[in-house]
PAZAPA-4460 file (N, C-alpha, C; in steps of 0.05 Angstrom, whole numbers, plus 32768, in hexadecimal, padded with zeros to 4 digits):
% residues 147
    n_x    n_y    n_z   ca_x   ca_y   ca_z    c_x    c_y    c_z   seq   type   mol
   86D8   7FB5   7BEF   86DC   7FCA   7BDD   86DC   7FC0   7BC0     1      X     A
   86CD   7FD0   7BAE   86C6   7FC2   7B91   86E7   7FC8   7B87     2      X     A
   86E6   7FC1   7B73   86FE   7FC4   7B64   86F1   7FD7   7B44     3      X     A
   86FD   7FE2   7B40   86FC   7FF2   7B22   86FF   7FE8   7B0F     4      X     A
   86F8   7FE9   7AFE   86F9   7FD6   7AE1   86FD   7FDF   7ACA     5      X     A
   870D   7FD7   7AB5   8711   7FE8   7A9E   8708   7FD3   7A86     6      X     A
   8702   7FD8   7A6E   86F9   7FCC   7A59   870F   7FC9   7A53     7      X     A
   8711   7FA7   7A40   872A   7FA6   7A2D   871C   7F99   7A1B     8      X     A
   872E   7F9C   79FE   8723   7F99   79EA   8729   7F7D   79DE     9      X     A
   871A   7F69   79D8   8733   7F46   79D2   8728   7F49   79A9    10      X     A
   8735   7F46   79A7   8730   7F4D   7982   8723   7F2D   7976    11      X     A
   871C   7F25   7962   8713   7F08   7956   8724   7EF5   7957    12      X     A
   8741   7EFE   7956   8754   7EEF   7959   8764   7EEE   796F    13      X     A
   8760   7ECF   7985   8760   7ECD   7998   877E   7EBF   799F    14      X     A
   878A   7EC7   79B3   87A1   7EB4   79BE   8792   7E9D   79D6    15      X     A
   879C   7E8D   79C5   8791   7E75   79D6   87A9   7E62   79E3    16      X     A
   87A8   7E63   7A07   87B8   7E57   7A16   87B6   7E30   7A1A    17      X     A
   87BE   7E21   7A12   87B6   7E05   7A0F   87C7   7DF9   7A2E    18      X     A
   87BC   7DED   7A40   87D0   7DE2   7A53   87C1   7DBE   7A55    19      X     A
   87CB   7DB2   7A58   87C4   7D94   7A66   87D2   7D81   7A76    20      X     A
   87CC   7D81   7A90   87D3   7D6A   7AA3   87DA   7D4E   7A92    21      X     A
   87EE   7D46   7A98   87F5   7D2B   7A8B   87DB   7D17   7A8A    22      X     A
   87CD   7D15   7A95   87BC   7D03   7A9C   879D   7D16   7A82    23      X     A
   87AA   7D29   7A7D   8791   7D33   7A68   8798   7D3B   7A53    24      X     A
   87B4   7D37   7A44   87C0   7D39   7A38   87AA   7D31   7A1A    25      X     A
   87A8   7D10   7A1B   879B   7D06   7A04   877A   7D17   79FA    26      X     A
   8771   7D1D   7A17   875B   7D29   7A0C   8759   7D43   79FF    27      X     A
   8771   7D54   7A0A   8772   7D6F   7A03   8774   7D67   79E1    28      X     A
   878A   7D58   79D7   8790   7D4D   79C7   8779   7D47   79B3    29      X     A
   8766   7D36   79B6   8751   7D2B   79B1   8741   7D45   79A3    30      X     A
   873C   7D54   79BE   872B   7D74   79BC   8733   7D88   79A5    31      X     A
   8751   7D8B   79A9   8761   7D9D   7991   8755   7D90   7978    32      X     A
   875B   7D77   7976   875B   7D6D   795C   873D   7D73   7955    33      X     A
   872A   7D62   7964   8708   7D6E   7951   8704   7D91   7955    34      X     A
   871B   7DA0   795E   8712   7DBA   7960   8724   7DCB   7949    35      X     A
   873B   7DC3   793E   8753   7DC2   7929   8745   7DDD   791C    36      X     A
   872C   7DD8   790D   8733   7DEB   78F8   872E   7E0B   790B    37      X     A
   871E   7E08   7922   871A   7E21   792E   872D   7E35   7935    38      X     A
   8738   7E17   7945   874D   7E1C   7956   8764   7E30   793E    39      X     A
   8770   7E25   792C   8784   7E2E   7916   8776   7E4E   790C    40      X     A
   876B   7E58   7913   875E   7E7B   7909   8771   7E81   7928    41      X     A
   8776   7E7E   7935   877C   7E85   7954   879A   7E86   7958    42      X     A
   87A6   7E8F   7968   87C5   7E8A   796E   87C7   7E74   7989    43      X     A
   87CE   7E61   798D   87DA   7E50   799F   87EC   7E59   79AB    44      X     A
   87ED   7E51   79C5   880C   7E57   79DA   8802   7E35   79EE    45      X     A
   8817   7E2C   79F1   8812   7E1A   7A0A   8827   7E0E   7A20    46      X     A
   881E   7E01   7A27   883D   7DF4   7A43   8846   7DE4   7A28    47      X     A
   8861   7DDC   7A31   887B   7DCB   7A25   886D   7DB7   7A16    48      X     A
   8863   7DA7   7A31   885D   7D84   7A1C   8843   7D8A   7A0C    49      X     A
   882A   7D96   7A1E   8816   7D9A   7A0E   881B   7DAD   79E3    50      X     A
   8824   7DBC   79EB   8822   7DCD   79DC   883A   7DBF   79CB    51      X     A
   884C   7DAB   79C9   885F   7D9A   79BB   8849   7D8B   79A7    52      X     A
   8836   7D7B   79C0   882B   7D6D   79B9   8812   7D6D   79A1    53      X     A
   8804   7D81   79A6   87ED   7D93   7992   87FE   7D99   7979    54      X     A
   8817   7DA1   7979   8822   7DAA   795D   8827   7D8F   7954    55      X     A
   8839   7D81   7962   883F   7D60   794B   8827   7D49   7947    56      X     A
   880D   7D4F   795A   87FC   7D42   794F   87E8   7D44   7946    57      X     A
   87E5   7D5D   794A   87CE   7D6E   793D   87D1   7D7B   7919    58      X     A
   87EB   7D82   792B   87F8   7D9B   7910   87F4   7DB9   7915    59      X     A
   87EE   7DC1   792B   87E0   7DDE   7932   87FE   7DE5   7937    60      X     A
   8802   7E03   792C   8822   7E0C   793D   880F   7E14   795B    61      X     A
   8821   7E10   796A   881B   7E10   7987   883D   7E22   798A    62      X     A
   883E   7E41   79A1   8856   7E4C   79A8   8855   7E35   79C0    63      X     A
   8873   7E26   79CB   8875   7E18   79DD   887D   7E2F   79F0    64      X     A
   8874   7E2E   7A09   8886   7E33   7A1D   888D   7E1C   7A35    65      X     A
   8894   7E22   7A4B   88A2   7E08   7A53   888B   7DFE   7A63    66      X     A
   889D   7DE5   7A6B   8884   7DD5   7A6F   8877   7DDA   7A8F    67      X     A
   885E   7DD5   7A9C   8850   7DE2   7AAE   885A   7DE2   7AC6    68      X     A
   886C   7DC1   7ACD   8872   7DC8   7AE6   8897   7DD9   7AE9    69      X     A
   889B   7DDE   7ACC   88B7   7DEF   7ACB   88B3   7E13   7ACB    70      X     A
   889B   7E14   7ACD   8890   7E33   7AC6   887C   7E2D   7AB7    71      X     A
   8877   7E22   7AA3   8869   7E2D   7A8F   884B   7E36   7A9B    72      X     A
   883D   7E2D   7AB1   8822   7E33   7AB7   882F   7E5A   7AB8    73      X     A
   8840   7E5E   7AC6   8842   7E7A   7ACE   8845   7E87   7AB6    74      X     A
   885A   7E85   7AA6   885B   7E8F   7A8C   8843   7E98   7A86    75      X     A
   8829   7E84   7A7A   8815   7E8A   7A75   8807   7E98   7A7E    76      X     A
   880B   7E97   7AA0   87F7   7EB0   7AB4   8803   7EC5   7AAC    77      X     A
   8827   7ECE   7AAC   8832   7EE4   7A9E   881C   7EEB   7A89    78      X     A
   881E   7EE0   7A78   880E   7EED   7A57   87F8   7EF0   7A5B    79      X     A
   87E0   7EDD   7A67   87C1   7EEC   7A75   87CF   7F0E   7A7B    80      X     A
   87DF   7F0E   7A9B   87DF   7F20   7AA3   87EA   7F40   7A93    81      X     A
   87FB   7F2D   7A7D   87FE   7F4F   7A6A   87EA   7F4F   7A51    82      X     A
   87D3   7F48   7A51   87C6   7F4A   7A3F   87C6   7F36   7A22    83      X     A
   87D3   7F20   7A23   87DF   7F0F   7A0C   87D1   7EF2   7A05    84      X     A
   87C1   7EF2   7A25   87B3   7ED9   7A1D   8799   7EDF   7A1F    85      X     A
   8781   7ECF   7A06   876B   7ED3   7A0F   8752   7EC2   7A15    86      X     A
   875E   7EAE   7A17   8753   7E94   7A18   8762   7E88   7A25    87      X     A
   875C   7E70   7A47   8766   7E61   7A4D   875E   7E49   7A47    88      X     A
   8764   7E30   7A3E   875C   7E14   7A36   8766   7E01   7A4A    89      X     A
   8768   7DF9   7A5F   8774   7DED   7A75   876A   7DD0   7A7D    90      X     A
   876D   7DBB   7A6B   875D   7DA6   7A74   8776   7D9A   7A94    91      X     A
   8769   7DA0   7AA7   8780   7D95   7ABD   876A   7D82   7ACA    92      X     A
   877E   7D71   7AD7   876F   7D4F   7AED   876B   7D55   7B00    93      X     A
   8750   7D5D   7B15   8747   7D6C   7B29   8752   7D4F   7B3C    94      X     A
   8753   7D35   7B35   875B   7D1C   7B45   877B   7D16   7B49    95      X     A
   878D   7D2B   7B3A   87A9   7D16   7B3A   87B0   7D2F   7B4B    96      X     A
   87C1   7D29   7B62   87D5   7D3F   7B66   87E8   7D4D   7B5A    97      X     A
   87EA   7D64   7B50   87FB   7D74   7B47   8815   7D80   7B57    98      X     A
   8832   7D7A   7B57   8843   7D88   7B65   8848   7DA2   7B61    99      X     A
   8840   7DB4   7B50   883E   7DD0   7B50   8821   7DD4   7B4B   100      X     A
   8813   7DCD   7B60   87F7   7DCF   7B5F   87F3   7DEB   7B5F   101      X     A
   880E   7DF5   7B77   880A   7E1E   7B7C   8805   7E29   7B60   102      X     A
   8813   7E26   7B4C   8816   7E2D   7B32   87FB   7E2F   7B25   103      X     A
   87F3   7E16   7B2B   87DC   7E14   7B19   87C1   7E25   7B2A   104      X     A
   87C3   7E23   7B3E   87AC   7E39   7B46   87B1   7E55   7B44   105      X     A
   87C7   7E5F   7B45   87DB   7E77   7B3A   87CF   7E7E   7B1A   106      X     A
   87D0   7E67   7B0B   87C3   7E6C   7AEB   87AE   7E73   7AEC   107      X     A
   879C   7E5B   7B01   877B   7E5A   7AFD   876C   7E78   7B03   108      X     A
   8781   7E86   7B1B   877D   7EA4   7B2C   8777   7EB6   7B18   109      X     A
   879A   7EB6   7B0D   879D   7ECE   7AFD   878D   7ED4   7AE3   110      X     A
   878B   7EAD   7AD5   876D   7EB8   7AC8   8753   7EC0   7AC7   111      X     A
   8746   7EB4   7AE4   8732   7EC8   7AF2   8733   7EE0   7AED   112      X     A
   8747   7EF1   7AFC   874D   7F0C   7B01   874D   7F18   7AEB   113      X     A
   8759   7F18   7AD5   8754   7F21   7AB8   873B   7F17   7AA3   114      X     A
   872A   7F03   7AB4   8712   7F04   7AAB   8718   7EF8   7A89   115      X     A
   8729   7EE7   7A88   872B   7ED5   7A76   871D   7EBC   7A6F   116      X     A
   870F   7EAF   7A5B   86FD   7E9A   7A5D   8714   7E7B   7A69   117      X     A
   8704   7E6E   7A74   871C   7E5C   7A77   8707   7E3D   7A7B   118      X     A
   8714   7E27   7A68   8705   7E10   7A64   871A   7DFA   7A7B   119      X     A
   8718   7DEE   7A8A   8718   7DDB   7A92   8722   7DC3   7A8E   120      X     A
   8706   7DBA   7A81   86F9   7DA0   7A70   86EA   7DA4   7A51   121      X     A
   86E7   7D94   7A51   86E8   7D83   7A33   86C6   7D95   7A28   122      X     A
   86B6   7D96   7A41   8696   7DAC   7A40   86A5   7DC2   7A3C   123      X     A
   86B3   7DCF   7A56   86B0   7DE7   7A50   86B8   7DF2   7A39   124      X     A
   86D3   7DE5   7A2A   86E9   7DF3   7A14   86CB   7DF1   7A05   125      X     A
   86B6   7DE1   79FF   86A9   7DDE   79EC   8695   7DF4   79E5   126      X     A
   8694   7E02   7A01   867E   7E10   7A08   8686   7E2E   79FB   127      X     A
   86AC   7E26   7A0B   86B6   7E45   79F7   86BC   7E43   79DB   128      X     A
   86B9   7E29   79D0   86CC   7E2D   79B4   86AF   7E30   79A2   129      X     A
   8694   7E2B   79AA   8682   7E33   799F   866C   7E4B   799E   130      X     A
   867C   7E60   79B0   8670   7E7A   79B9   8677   7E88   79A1   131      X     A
   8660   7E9F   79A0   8668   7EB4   7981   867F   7EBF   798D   132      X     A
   868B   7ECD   79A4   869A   7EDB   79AE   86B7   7ED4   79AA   133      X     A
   86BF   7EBA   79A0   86D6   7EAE   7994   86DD   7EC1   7978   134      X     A
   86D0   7EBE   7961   86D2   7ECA   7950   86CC   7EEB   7945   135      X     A
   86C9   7EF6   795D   86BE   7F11   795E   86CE   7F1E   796F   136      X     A
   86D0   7F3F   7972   86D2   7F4D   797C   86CC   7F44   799E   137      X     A
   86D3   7F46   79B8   86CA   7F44   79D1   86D3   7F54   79E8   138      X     A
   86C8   7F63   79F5   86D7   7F7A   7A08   86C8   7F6C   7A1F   139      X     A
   86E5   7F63   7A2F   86E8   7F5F   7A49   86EC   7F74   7A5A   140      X     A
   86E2   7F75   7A75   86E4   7F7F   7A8A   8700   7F7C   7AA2   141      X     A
   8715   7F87   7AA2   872D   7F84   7AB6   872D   7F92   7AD5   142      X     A
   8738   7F94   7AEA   8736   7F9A   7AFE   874B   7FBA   7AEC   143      X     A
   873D   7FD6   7AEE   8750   7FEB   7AF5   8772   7FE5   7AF8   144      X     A
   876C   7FE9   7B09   878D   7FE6   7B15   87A1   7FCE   7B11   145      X     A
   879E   7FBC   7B00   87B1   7FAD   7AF1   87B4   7FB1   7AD5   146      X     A
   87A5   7FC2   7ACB   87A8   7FC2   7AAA   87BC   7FD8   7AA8   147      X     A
***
């Protein structure tokens, strides 16, 4: 059975979700920094250490929430799911085991389902942070019956 779909509207100014696996920490890091001035037109939200970390070494305000395996991956699927995030940035280690791995496929789902862009790696964020649709107007497509 198809599902129904409703248009939503994402305005030029984007909430952007930052998360990184310890083991990807430096690159997210790395990424923020040659992406700084873009990134700063945008609002930041991220897990605990990441989003600590982007503000003291970057300088970007980053909202912390807690860190991923205390909630914070869910938090963030919360805000996808009420409309608050619009951008996921997720550099995670497809090689290290994760103990709230549930969580993190829980994030990866719920951003699917709301049809949120979502980077990975170090290509994809590049792929989204250089699309016109960053700085513009963009109407996404939602399933009906969750909006």
């Amino acid at each position: 059975m198809a599902v129904s779909e409703v248009e939503m509207s994402v305005g030029p100014h984007k909430t952007i979700a930052l998360v990184a696996h310890d083991n990807m920490k430096d690159e997210l890091l790395e990424w923020v920094g040659r992406h700084r001035e873009e990134l700063s037109r945008h609002t930041l939200i991220g897990t605990g250490t990441t989003g600590g970390l982007v503000n003291e070494k970057i300088g970007l305000p980053v909202e912390r929430l807690r860190s991923g395996p205390l909630g914070g991956d869910q938090q963030i699927g919360a805000r996808i799911s009420e409309g608050k995030v619009d951008v996921l940035l997720f550099f995670w280690d497809p090689l290290e085991p994760q103990p709230h791995d549930p969580d993190i496929k829980a994030l990866l789902r719920i951003a699917v389902v709301w049809n949120i862009p979502v980077a990975c790696n170090r290509a994809s964020a590049d792929f989204i942070m250089s699309s016109p649709h960053m700085d513009t107007d963009y109407v996404r497509r939602v399933p009906s019956h969750i909006r």
